[in-house]
TINUMAR-760504 format. One record per residue: residue in three letters; x, y, z of N, C-alpha, C in turn. Coordinates in steps of 0.001 Angstrom, whole numbers, padded with zeros to 6 digits, always signed. Each point is the difference from the previous one (the first is absolute). Example, Ala and Ser with C-alpha at 12.3 -4.5 7.8 and 13.67 -1.06 7.14 Angstrom:
ALA+013190-005690+007800-000890+001190+000000+000900+001200+000000/SER-000350+001050-000720+000820+001190+000060-000770+001090+000730/
//
This chain:
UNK-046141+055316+029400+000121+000421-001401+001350-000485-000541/UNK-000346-000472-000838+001314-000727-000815+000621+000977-001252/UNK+000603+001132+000371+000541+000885-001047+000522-000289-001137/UNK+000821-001437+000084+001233+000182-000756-000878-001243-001227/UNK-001411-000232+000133-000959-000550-000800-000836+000807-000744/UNK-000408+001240+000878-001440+000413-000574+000113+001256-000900/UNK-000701-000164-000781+000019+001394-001514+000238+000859+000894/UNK+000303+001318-000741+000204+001712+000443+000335+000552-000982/UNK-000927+001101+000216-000087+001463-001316+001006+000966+000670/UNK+000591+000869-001002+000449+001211+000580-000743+001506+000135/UNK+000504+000019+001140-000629+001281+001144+001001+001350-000794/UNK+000019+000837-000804+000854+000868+000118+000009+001392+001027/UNK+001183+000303+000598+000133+001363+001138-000470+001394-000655/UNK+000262-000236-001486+000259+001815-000428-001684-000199-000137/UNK+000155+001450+000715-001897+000641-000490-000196+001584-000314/UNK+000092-000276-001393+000045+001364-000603-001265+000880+000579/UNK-000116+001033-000726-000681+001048+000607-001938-000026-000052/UNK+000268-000527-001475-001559-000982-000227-000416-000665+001011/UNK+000880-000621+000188-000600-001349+001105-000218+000669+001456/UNK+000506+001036+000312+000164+000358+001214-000862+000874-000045/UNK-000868+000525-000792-001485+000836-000052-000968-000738+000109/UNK+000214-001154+000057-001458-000920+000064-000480-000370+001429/UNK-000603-000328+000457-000347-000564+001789+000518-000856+000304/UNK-000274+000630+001119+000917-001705+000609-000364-001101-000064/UNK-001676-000311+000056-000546-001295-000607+000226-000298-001007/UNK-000270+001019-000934+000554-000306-001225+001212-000521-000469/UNK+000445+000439+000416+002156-000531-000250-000171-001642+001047/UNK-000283-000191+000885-000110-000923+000796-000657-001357-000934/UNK-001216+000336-000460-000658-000903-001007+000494+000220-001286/UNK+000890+000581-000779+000656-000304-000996+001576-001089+000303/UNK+000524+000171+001380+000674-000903-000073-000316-001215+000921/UNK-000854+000036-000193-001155-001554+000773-000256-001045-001391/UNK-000628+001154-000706-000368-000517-001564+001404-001246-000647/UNK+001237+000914+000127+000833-001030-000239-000002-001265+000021/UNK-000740-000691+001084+000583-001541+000377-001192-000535-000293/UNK-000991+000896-000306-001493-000672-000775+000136-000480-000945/UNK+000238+001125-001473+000005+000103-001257+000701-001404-000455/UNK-000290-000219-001527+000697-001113-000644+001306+000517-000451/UNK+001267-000899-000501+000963+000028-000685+000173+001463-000973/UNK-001256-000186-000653+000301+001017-001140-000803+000925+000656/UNK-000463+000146+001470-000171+002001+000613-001680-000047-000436/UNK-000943-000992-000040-001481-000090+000025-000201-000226+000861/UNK-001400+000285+000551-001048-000381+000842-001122-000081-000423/UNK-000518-001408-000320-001278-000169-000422-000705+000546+001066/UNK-001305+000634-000392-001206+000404+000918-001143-000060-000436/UNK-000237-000471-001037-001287-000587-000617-000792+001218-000582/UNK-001020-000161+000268-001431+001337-000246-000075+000847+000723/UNK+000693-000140+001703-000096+000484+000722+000464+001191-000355/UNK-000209+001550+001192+000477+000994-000111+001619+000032+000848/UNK+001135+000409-000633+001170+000281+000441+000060-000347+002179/UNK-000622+000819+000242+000266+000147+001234-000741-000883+000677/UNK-001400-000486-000113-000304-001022+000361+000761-001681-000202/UNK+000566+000111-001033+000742-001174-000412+000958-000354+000801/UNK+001007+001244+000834+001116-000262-000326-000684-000048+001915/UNK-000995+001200+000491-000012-000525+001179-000500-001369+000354/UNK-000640-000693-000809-000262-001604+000357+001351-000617-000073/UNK+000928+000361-000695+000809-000674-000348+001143-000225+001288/UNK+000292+000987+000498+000755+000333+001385-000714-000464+000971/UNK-001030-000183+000053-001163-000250+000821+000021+001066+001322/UNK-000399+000545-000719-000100+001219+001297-001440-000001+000112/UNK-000203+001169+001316-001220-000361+000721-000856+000698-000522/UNK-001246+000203+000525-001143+001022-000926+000478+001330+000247/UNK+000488+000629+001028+000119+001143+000373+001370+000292-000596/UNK+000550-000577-000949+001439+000318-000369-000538+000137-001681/UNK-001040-000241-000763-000298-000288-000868+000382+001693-000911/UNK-000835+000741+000934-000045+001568-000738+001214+000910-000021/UNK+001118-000490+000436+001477+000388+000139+000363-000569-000965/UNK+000056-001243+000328+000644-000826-001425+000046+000267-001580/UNK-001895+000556-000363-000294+000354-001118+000847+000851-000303/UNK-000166+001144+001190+000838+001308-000518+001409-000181+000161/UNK+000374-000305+000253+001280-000620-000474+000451-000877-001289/UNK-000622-000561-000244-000109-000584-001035-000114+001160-001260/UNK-001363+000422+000041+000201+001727-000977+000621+000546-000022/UNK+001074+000637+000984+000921+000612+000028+001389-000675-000671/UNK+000294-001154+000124+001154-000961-000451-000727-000056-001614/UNK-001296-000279-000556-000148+000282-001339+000449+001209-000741/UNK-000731+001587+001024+000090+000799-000519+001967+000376-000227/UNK+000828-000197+000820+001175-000003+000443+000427-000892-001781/UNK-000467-000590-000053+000745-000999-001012+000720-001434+000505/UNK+000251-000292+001360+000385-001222+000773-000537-000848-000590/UNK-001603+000171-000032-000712-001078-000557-001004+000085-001531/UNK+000246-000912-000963-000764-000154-001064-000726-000439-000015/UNK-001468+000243-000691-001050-000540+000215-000209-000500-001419/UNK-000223-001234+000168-000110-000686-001674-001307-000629+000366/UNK-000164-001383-001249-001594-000068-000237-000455-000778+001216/UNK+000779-001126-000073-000399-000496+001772+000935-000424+001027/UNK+000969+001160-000111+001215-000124+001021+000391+001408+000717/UNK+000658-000214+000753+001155+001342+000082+000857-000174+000021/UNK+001415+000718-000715+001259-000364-000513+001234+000975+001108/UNK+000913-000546+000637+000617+000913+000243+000915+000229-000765/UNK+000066+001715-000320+001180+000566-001224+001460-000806+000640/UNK+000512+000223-001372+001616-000440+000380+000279-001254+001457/UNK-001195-001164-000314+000272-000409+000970+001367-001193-000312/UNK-000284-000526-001616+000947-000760-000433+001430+000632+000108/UNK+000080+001207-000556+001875+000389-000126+000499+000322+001482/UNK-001186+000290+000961+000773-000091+001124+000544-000641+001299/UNK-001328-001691-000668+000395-001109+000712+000987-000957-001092/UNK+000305+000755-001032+001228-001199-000848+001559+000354+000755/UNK+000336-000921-000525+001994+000226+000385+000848+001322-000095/UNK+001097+000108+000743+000662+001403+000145+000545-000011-001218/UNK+000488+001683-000599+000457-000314-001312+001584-001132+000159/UNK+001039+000312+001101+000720-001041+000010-000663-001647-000237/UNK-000670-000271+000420-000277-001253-000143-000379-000028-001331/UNK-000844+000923-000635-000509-000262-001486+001104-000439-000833/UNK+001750+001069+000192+000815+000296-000518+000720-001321+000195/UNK+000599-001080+000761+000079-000862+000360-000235-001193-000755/UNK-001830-000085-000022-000790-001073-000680+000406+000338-001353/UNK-000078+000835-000906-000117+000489-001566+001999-000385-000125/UNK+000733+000227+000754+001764-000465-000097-000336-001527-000095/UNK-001017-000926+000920+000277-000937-000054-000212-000809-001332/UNK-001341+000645-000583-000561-000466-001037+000888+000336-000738/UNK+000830+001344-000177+000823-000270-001204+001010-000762+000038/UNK+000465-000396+000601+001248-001339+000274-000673-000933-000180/UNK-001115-000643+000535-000348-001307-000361-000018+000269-001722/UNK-000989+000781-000508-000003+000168-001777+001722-000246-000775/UNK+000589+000930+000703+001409-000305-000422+000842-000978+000064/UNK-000322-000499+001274+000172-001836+000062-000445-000732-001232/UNK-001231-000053-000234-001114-000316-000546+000705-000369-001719/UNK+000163+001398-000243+000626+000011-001468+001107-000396-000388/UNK+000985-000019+000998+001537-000578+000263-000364-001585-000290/UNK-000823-000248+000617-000115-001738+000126-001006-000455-001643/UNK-000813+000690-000243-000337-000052-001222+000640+000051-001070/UNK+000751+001335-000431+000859-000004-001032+000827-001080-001006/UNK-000835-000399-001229+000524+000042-000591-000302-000062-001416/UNK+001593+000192-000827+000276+000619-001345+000529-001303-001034/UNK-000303-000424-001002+000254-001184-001057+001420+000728-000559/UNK+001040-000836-000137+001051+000012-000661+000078-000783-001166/UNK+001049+001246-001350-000294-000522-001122+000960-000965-000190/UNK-000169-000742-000988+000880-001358-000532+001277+000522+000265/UNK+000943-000281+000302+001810+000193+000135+000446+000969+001234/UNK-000999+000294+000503+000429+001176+000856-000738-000541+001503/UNK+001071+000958+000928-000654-000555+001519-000337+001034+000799/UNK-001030-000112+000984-000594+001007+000682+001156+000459+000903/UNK+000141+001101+000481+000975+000645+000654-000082+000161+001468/UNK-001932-000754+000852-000172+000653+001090+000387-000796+000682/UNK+000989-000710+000048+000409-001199+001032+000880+000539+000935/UNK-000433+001284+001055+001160+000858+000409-000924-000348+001544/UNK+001839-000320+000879-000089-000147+001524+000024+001193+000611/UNK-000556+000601+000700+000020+001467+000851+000131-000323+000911/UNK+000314+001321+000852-000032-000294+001523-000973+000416+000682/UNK-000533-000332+001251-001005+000387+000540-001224+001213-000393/UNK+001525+000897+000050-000478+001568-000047-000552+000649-001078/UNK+000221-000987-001477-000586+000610-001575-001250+000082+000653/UNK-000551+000886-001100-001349+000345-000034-000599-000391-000830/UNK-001404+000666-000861-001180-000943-000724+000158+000306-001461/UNK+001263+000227-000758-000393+000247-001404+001472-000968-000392/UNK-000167-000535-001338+001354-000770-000891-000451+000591-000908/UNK+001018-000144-000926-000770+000323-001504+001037-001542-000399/UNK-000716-000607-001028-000190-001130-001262+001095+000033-000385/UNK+001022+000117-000653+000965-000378-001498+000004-001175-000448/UNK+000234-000092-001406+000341-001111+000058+000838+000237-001373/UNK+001007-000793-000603+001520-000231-000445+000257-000980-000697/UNK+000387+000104-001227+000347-001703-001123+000779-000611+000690/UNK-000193-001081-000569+000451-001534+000996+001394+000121-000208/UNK+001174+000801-000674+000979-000584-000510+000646+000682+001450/UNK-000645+000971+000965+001112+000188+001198-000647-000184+001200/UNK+000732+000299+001177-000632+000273+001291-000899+000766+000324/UNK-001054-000116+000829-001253+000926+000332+000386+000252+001516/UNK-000319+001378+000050-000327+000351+001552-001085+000924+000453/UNK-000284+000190+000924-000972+000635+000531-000187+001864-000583/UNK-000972+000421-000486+000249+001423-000347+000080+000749+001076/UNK-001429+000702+000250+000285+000801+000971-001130-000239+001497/UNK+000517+000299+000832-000879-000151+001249+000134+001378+000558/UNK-001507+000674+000382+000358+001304+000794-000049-000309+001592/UNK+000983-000111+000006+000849-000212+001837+001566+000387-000421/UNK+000127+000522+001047+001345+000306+000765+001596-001536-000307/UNK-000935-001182+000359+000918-000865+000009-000226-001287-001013/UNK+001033-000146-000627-001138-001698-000781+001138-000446-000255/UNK-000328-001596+000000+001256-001088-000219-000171-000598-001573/UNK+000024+000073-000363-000295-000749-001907+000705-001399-000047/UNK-000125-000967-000623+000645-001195-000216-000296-000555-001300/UNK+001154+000138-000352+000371-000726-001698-000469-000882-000244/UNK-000964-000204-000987-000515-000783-000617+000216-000525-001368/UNK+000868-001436-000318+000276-000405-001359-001287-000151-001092/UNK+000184+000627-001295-000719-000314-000684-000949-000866-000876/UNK+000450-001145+000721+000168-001310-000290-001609-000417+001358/UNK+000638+000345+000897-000805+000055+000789-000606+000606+000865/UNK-001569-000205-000307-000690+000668+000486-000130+000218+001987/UNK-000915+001546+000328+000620+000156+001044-001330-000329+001177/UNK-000900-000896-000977-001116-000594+001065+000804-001157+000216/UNK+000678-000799-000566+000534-001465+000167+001282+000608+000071/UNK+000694+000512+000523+001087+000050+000308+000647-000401+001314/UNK+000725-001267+000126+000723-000653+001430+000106+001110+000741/UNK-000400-000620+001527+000785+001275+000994+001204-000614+000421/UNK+001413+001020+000158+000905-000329+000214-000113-000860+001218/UNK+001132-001161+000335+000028-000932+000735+001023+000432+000657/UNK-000446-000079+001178+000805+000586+001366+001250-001352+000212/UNK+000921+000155-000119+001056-001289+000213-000083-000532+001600/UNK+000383-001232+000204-000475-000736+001116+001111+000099+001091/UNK-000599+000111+001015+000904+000262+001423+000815-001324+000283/UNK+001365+000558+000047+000981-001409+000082-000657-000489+001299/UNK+000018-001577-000385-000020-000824+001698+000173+000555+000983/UNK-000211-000081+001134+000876+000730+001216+000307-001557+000658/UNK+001402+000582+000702+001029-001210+000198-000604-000747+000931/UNK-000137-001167-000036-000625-001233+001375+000610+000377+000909/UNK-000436+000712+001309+000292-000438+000906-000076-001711+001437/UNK+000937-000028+000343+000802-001092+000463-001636-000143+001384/UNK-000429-001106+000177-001163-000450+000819+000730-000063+001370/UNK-000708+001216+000769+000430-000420+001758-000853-001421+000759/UNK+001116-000601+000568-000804-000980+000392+000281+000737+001651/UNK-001040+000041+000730-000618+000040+001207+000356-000707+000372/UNK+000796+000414+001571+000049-000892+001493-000960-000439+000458/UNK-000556-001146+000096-000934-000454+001208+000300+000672+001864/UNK-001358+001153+000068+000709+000433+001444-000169-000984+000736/UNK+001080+000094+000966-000009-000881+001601-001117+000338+000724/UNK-000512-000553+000654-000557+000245+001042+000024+000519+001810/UNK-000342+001188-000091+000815+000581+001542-000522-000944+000816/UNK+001852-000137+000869-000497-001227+001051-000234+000859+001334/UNK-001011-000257+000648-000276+000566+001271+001044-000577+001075/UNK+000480+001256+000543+000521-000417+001950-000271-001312+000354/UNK+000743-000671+000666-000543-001353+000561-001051+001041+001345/UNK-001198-000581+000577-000256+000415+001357+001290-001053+000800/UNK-000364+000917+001405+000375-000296+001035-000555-001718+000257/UNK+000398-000850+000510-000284-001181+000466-001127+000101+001088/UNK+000133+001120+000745-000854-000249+001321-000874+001684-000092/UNK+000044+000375-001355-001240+001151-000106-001355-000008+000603/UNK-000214-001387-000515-001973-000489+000182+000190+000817+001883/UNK+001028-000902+000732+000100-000241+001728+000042+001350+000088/UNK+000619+001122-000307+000695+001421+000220-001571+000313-000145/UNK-000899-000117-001123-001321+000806-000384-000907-000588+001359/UNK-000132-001124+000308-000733-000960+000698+000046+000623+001360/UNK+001215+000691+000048+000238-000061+002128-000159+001599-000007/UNK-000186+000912-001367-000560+001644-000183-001133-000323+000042/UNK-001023-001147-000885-001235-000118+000567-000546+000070+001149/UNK+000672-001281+000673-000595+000165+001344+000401+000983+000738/UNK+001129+000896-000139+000491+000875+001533-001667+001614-000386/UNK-000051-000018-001382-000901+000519-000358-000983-000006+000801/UNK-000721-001411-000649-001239-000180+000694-000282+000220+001507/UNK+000631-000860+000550+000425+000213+001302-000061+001127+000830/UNK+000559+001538-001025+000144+001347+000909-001564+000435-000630/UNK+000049-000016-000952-001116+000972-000655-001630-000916-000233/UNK+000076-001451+000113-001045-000610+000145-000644-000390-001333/UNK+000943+000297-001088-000314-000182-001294+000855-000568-000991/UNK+000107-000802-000933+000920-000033-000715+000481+001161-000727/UNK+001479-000014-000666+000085+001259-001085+000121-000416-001060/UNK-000322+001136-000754-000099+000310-001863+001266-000313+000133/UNK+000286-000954-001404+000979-000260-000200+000213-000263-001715/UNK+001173+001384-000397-000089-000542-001360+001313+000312-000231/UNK+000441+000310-001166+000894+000150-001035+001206+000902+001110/UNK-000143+000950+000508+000690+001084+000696+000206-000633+001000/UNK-000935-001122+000449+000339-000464+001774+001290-001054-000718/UNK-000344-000757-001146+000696-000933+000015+001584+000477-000369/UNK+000517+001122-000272+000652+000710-000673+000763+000635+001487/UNK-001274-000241+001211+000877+000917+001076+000791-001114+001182/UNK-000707-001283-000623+000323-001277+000834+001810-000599-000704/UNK+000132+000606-001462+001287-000653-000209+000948+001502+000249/UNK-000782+000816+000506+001098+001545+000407+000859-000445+001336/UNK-001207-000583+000709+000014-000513+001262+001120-001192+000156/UNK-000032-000423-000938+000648-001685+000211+001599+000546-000802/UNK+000313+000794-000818+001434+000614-000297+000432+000872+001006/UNK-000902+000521+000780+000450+000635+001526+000464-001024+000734/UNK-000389-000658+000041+000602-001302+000707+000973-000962-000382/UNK+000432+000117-000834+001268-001063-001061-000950-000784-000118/UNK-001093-000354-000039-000764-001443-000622-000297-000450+001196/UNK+000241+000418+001244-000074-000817+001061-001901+000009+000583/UNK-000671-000709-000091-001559+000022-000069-000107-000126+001164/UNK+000658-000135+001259-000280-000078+001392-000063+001255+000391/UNK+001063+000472-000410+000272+001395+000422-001243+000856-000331/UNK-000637+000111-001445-000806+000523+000036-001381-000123+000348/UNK-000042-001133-000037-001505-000546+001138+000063+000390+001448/UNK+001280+000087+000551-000154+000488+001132+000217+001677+000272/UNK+000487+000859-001077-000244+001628-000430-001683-000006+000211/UNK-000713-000821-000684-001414+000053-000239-000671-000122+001100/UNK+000291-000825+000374-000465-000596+001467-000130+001482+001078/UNK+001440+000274+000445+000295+001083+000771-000655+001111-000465/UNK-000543+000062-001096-000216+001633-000890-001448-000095+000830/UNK-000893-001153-000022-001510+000081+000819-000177-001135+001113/UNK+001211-000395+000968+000146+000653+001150-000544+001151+000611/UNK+000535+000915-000795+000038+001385+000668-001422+000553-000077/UNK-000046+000381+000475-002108-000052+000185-000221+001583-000499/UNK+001353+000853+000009+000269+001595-000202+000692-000331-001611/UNK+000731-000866-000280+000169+000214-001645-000862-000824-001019/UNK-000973-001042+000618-000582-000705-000730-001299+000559+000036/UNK+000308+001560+000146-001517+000090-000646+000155+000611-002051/UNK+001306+000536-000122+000198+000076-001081+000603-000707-000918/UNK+000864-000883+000411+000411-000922-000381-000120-001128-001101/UNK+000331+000196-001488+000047-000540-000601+001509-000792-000714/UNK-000442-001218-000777+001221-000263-000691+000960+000761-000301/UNK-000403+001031-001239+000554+001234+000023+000219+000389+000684/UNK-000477+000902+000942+000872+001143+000608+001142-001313+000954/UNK-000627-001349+000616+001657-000560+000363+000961-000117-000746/UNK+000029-000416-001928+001039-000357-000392+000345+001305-000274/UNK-000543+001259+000026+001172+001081-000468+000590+000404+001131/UNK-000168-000489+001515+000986+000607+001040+000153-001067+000836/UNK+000464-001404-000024-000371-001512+000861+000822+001027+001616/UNK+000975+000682-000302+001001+000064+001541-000934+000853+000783/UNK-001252+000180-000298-001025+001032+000984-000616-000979+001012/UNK-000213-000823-000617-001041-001508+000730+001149-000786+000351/UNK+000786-000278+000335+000786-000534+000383+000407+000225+001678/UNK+000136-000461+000689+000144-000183+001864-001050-000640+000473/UNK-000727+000622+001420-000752+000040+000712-001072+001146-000044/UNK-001052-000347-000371-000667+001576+000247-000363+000712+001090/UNK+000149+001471-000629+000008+001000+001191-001373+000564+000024/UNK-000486+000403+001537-001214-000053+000070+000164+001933+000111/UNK-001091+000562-000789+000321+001477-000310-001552+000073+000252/UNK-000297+001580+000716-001150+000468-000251-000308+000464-001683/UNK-000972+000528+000191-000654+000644-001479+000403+001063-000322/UNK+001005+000992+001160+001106+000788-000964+001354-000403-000246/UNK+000127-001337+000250+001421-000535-000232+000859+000280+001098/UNK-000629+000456+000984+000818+000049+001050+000252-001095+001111/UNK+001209-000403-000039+000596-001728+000704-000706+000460+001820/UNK-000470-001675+000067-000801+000308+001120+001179-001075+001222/UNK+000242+000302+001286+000807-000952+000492-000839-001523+000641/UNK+000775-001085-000643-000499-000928+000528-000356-000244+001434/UNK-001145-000778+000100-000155-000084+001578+000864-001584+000833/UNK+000492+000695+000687+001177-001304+001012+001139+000427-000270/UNK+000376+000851-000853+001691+000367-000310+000197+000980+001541/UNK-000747+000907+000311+000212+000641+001103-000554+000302+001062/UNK+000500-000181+000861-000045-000767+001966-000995+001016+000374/UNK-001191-000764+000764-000456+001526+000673+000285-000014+001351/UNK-000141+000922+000528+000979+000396+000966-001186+000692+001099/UNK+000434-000905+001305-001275+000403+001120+000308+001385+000786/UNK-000827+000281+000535+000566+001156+001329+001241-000126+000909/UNK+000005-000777+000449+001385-000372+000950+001413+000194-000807/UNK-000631-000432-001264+001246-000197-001022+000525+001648-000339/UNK-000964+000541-000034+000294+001984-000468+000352-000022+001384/UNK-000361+000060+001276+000392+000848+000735+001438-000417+000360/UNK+000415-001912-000338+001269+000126+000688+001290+000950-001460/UNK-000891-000156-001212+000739+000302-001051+000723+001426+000506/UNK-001714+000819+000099+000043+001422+000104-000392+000415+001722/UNK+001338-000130+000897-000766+000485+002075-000286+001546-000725/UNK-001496-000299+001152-000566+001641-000049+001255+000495+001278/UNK-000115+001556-000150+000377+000792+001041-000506+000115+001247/UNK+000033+000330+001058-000651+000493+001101-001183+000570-000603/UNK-000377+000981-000348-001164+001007-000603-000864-001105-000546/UNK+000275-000870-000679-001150-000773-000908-000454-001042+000911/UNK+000576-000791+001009-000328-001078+000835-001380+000451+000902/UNK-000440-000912-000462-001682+000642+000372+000183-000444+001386/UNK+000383-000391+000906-000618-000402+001384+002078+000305+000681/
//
């Protein structure tokens, strides 16, 4: 249902004491009737009888037919409904589907302003030979709808008589001339304003980039491969790697050996090259730097094998002579 499209009558709440003696069908089918009836509160029903009419009309069923009538009689006898020659009328159906009295009050203000407009713009009065009409008067917003006329021999000035408002501006009018053709004053002209002096614009320079490094490409080239090499893949390499390769190479005074061989050593290590990126070498190169140390998986240093002697039986016992008591034989 599309509300904010489709007609609607008004339903009113108050139900005086009349209305509230009638049945409940009855009251029910008087405000059913509403959205039937025409504009002006008819219901054609032809020849037919009242209650038959109005039950075809609802289309109700056969067994609803003999309620309806009487209902219908009752809303006649009540006065709800008028019975004319071939209609039924509902009373007061016009004054109580027209506009609130505000709104009436509203519409009838508007009409009288437009009329008063109306006559303002119409008005007017023939002036005699030598003399000039007097209504050539500027107001301000706020006048309201009445002037009155004068008019004055040519030998002086004319002004406006009277206006009923609060505020009014009048403007002298020579006798000589009239105050339909009368020049409007000419507003005097705004001095020059002083030339300002034309900036001429620098052509900007163009920012010159860093020289690279001479041997960058070699520094990226030998991170490729130590890469590939540990991890079996090449690496992503963009903007941040290339950014971590000249971090790398000012860690080094420029020296590109040095840091190819930081790189190198960083995956060596079979324990740091599993995380091991550009980054994390150029923000700490002195970590990867030596020989790598071989650590379990809690970081705990494991001792190399061949650094220390193993040592046979003969060797403990001459280290450590048992006593009498321990000498087995």
């Amino acid at each position: 249902m599309r509300w904010h499209v489709e007609a609607w009558r008004k339903l009113y709440l108050k139900c005086p004491p009349s209305w509230l003696r009638l049945s409940v069908s009855a009251r029910g089918l008087g405000s059913e009737l509403i959205k039937y009836v025409e504009d002006d509160g008819r219901l054609d029903i032809g020849t037919d009888e009242p209650g038959v009419a109005v039950a075809y009309m609802l289309g109700a069923r056969p067994r609803e037919h003999k309620r309806i009538a009487e209902d219908v009689a009752e809303l006649i006898a009540d006065g709800y409904l008028v019975r004319e020659d071939r209609s039924l009328r509902i009373r007061n159906f016009v004054p109580a589907q027209d506009r609130t009295p505000g709104a009436k009050r509203t519409a009838e203000w508007r009409a009288r302003q437009d009329s008063t407009a109306k006559q303002h713009v119409n008005r007017t009065e023939p002036t005699a030979p030598g003399t000039v009409s007097a209504s050539h008067v500027v107001t301000s917003p706020s006048d309201t709808r009445e002037t009155s006329h004068v008019t004055s021999p040519s030998d002086g000035a004319v002004t406006a008589s009277r206006v009923e408002s609060s505020r009014v501006e009048s403007i002298l009018v020579p006798s000589s001339v009239s105050p339909s053709v009368a020049p409007d004053p000419v507003a005097p002209e705004p001095a020059p304003a002083a030339e300002r002096p034309t900036r001429t614009s620098k052509p900007r320079e163009p920012k010159r980039r860093p020289e690279a490094h001479p041997r960058f490409a070699e520094v990226v080239a030998a991170y490729s491969d130590a890469f590939a090499t540990a991890r079996g893949a090449k690496p992503l390499f963009d903007g941040s790697d290339c950014a971590a390769v000249k971090r790398l190479l000012e860690a080094m005074k420029g020296d590109a050996d040095r840091a190819i061989a930081t790189i190198r050593a960083a995956y060596d290590d079979p324990f740091k090259a599993r995380n091991a990126t550009i980054r994390t070498i150029a923000s700490d190169p002195s970590k990867y730097v030596g020989a790598p140390t071989p650590t379990l998986n809690r970081g705990r240093p494991v001792q190399p094998i061949g650094q220390r002697p193993q040592k046979t039986l003969e060797d403990h016992y001459r280290d450590n002579p048992p006593t009498e008591s321990e000498v087995p034989f």
